[in-house]
N, C-alpha and C positions, 0 to 999 in steps of 0.2 A: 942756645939753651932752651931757644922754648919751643924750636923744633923736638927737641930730645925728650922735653916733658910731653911734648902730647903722643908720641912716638913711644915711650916705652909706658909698659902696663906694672901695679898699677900707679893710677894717675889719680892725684887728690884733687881737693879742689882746687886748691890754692896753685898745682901747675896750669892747672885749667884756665885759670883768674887769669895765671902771668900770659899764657898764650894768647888768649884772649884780648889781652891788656895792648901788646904788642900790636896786632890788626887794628885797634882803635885808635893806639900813637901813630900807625899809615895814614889812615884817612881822617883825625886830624889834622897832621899838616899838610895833608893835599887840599885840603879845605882852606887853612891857610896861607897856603904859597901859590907859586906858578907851578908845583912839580909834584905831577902823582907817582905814590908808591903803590905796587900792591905783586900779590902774587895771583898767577893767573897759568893758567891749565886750557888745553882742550874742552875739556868735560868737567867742569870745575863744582864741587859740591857747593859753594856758595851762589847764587846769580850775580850777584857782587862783584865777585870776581870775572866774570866772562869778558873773553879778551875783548879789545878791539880789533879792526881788520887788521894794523900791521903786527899786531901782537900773533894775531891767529896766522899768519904770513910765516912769521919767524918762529912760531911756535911748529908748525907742520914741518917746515927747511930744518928744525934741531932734531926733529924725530926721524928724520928719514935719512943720517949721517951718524956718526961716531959718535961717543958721551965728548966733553971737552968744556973745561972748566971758565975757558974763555969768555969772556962777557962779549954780547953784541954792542958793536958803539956805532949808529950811524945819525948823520944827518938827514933828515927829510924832510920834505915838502919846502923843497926851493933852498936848504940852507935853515928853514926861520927856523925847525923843532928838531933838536938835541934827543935821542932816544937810546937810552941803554938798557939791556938787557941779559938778567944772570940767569943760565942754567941750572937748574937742579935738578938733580938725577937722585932716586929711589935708593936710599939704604935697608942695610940690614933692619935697625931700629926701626926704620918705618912701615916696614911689613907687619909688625902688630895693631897697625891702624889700616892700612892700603893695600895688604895683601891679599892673600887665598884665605877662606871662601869668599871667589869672588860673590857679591851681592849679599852676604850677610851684614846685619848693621856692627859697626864699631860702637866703640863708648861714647862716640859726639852724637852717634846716631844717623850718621850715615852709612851706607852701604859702600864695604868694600870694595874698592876698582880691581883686584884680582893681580895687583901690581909687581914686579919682579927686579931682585937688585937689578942696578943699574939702568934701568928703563927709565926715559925721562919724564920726569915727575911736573913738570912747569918751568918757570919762569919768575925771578923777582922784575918786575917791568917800573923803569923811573921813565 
């Protein structure tokens, strides 16, 4: 849902709020617990978000392969750290936020990535 409200135009504030609301219940309880959420990109319009190395590893290996809905689930670093990882690929809806004209700004005020269904859009990373 709160992909779809900041994805379709237009958008009140109050969709804004919930999207919004959403990214601060992630990191939230990555503040609280052992386990970070967050969504993460290549080129990510937040700094926030910029992956880690094995984020940007698995991130580059999903772009350079088929779309596929499969989550990443591996073990790393010896066993000790559990890391899963969801794909998201670029819909229709989100081309009013991500799409062409690539580089003009959206309504959050960033600049378009010029983005195209099904092109992968990120990663939910736990």
């Amino acid at each position: 849902m709160a992909m779809q409200a900041v994805a379709n135009e237009p958008r009140s504030k109050e969709e804004i709020k919930n999207f919004l609301t959403g990214s601060q219940a992630a990191r939230k309880f990555s503040k609280r617990s052992n386990v970070t959420i967050k969504q993460t990109t290549l080129e990510p319009r937040n700094l926030k978000n910029t992956p880690d190395a094995y984020e940007e590893m698995v991130l580059k290996r999903l772009a350079n392969q088929r779309a596929s809905t499969t989550p990443i689930v591996e073990w790393i670093d010896g066993g000790k750290l559990l890391r899963t990882m969801m794909p998201i690929y670029y819909s229709e809806d989100c081309l009013t936020r991500d799409g062409n004209p690539k580089g003009i700004l959206d309504i959050s005020g960033y600049p378009r990535e010029g983005a195209r269904v099904g092109e992968l859009a990120g990663v939910i990373s736990i």
